[in-house]
C-alpha positions as CSV (number, residue, x, y, z in Angstrom):
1,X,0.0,0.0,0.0
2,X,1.2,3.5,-0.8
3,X,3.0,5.7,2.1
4,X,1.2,8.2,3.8
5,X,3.5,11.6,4.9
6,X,1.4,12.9,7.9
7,X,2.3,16.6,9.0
8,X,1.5,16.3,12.6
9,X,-0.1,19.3,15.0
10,X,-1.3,18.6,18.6
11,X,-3.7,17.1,20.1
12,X,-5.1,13.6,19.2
13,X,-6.2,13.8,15.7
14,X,-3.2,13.3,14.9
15,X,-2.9,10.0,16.4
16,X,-6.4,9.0,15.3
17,X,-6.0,9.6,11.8
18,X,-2.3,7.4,11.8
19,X,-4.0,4.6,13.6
20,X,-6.6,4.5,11.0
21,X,-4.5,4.8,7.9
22,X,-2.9,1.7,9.6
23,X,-5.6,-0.4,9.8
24,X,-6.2,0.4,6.4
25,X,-2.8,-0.8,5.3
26,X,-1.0,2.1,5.0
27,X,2.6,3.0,5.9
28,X,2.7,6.4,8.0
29,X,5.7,8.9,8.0
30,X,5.3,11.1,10.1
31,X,7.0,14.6,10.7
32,X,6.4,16.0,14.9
33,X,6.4,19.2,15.6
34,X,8.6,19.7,19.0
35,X,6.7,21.5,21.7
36,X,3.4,20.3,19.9
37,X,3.1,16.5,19.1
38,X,2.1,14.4,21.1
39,X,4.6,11.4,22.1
40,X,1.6,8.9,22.0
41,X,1.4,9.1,17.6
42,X,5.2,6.9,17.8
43,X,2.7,4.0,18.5
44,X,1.0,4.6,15.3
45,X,4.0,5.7,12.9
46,X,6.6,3.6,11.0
47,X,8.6,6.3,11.1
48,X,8.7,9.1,13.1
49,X,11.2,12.4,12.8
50,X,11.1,15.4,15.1
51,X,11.1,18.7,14.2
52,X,11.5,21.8,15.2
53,X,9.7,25.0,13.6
54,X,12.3,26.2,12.1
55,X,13.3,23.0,10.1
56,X,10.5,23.1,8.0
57,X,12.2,23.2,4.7
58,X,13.9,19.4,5.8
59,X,9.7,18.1,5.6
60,X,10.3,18.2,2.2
61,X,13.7,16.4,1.8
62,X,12.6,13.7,4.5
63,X,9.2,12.7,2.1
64,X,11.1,12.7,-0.7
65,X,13.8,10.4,0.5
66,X,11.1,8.3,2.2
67,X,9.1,8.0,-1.1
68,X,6.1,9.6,-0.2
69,X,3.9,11.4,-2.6
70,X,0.7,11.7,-0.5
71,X,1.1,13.9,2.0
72,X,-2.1,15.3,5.0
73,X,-1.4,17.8,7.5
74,X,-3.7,16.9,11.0
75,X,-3.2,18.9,14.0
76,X,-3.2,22.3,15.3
77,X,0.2,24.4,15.7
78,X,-0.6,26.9,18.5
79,X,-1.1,30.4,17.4
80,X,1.1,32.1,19.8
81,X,4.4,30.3,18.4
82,X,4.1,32.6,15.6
83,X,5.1,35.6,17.1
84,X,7.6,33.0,19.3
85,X,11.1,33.9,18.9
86,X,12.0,30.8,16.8
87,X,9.4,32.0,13.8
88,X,11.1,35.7,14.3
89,X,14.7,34.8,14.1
90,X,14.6,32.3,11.2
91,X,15.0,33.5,7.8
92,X,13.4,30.7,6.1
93,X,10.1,31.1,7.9
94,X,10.3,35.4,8.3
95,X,10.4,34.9,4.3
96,X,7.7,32.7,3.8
97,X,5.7,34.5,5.9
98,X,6.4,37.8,4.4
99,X,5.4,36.1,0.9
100,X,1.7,35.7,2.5
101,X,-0.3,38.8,2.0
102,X,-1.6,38.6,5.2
103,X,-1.3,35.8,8.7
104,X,-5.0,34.4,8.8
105,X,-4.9,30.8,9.1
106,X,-6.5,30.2,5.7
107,X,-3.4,32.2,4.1
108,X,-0.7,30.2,6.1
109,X,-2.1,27.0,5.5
110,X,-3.0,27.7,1.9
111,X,0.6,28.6,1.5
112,X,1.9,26.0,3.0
113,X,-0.5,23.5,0.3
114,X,1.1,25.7,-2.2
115,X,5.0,24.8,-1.6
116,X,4.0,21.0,-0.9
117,X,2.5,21.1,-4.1
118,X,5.1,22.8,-5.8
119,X,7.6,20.1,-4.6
120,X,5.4,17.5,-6.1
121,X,3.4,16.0,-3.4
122,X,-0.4,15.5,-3.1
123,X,-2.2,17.4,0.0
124,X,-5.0,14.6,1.1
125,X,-7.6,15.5,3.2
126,X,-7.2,15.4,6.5
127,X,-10.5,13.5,7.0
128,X,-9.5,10.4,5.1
129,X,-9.8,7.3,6.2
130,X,-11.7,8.6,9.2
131,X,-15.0,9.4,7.5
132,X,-16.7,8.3,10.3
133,X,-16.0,10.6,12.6
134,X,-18.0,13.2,11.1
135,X,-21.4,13.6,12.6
136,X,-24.0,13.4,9.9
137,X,-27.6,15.8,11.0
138,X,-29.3,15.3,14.0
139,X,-29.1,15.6,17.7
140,X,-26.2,13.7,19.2
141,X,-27.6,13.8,22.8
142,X,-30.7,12.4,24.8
143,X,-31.5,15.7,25.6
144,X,-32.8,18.0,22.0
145,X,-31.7,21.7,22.5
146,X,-35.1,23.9,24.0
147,X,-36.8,26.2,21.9
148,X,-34.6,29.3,23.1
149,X,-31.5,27.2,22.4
150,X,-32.3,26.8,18.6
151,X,-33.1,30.0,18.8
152,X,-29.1,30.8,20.0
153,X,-28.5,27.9,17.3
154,X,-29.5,29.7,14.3
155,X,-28.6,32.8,15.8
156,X,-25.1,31.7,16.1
157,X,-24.7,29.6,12.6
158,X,-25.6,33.3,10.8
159,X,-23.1,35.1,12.6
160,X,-20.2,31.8,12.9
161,X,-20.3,31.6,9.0
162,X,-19.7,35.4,8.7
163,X,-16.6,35.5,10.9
164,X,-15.3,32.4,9.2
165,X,-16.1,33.4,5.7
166,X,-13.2,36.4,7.4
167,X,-10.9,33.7,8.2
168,X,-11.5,35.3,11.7
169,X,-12.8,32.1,13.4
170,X,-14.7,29.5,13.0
171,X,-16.8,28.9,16.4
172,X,-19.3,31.7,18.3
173,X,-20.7,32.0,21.8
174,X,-24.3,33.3,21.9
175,X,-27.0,33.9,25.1
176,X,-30.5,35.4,24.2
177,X,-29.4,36.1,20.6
178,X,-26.6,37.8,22.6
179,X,-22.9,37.6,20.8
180,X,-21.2,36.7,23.8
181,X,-17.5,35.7,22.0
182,X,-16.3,34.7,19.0
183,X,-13.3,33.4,18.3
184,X,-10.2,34.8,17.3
185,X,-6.7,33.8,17.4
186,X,-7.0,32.2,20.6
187,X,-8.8,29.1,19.5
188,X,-11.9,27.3,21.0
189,X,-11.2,26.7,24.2
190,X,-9.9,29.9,25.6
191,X,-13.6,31.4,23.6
192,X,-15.5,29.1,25.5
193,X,-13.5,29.9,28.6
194,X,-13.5,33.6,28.1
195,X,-17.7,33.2,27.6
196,X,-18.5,31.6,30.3
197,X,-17.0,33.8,32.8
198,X,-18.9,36.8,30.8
199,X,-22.4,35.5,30.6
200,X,-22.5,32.5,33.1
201,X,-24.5,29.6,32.9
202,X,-26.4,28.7,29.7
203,X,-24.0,29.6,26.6
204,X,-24.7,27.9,23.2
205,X,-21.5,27.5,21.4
206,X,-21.9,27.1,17.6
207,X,-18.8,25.5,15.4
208,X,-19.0,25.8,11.8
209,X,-16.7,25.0,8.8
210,X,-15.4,27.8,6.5
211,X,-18.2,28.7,3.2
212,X,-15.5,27.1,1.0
213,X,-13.7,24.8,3.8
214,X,-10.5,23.4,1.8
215,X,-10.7,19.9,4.0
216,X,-7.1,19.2,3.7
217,X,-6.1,21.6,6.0
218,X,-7.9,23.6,9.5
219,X,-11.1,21.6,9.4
220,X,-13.5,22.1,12.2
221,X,-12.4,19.8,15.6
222,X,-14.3,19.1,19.0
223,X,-13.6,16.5,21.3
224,X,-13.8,15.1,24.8
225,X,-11.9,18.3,25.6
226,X,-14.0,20.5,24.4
227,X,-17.2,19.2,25.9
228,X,-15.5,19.3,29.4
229,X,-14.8,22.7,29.1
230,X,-18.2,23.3,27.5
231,X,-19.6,21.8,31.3
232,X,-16.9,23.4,32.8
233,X,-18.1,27.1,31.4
234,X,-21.8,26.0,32.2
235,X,-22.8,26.4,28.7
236,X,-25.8,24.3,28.0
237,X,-25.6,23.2,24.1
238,X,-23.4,23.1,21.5
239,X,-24.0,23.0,17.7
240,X,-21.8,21.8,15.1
241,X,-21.7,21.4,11.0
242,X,-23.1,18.1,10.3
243,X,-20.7,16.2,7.7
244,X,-17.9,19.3,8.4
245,X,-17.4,18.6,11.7
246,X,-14.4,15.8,13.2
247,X,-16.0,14.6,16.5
248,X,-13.3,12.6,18.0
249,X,-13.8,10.6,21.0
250,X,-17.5,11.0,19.9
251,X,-18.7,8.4,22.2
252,X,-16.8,9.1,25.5
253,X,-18.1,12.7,24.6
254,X,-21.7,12.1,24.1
255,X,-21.6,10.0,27.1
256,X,-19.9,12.3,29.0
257,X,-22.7,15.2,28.1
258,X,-25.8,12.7,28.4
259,X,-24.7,12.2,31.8
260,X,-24.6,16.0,32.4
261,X,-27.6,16.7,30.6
262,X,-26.0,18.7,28.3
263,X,-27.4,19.4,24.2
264,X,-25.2,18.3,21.0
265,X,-26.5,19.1,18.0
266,X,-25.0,19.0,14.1
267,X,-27.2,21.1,11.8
């Protein structure tokens, strides 16, 4: 079976999408991201290289000596390590940065599709193999969202596929048909954080994918982490874009929320 190059962020998407490439015969390279991946993905890989930021230039050299042509990038980078002082003081990265008429994520990762390309390799999408993972429509939950929560629902989708058709964000917070957060640079968690301690209990988070999502690349995530921090934050539902949407540890999460009597939804 044909190798797969995996590019690989935080978090456990990473991990999920090399075990499943596995089981479905594939060879997995993978390139780590130092300070970001997560240890656990050497028990998916058959070979595994760590990088720092600043060697991203030897990604390509490593595929190409590896023979691999299909290539997926999984996994977040955090936002603040590009203003970090390794991404200032490099001169490979200050100049492809510079190249990029502007720093949204869509522009970065674009870029970054661009060069891999360039070089000859495929950009998959990220949700390959895994397929399964992405909620089709419906409630998730025992518990449907209340009237005044679809309300916040619809509310929220408007308004979420404004600011991602930006590249601003991708996820809202709403009370009331109240625009309690959205999110910015600071990613999901830290909005659903910063909302909760703004408008206390009963905040509907709403996640949606970009109006032209490019799925190889910054596709919409929630997971068990998410969900606890939803309870943690006392919101009460949260909404998602059916068939868009990578649910991991979907049943430890749905469990976890039926217990709590808390809402999923994908619309």
């Amino acid at each position: 079976m044909e190798k797969i190059g995996l590019i690989a962020g935080n978090r456990k998407f990473p991990a999920l999408f090399a075990e499943a490439a596995k089981e479905k015969g594939h060879p997995v390279i993978c390139i780590a991201i130092k300070g970001e991946t997560s240890p656990l993905l050497k028990k998916y890989a058959d070979r595994i290289y760590w990088l720092h930021l600043k060697d991203y230039r030897r990604i390509f050299t490593i595929f190409k000596k590896e023979g691999v042509r299909k290539v997926v990038m999984v996994g977040q980078i955090s936002p603040r390590r590009l203003f970090s002082r390794e991404v200032r003081t490099n001169p490979e990265l200050r100049e492809l940065l510079t190249s990029m008429q502007d720093h949204k994520a869509g522009t970065i990762f674009g870029g970054i599709v661009k060069e891999m390309e360039e070089a000859g390799f495929e950009l998959i999408d990220s949700t390959t193999f895994v397929e399964e993972q992405l909620p089709a429509k419906g409630t998730l939950t025992i518990r449907e969202p209340t009237f005044q929560e679809w309300e916040d629902i619809y509310f929220g989708i408007s308004l979420a596929k404004q600011i991602a058709h930006l590249d601003i964000g991708q996820t809202v917070a709403v009370k009331n048909k109240a625009i309690v957060g959205v999110e910015a640079f600071e990613g999901t968690d830290n909005l659903i954080r910063r909302a909760g301690s703004l408008a206390g209990k009963g905040i509907v988070v709403v996640k949606v994918s970009r109006p032209r999502q490019d799925m190889r690349f910054d596709i919409p995530v929630v997971g068990l982490n998410t969900l606890r921090n939803l309870i943690n934050a006392s919101a009460s539902c949260l909404a998602i874009e059916a068939g868009k949407t990578l649910f991991i540890d979907k049943i430890r999460g749905i469990a976890l929320a039926n217990r709590k009597g808390f809402s999923i939804v994908a619309v």
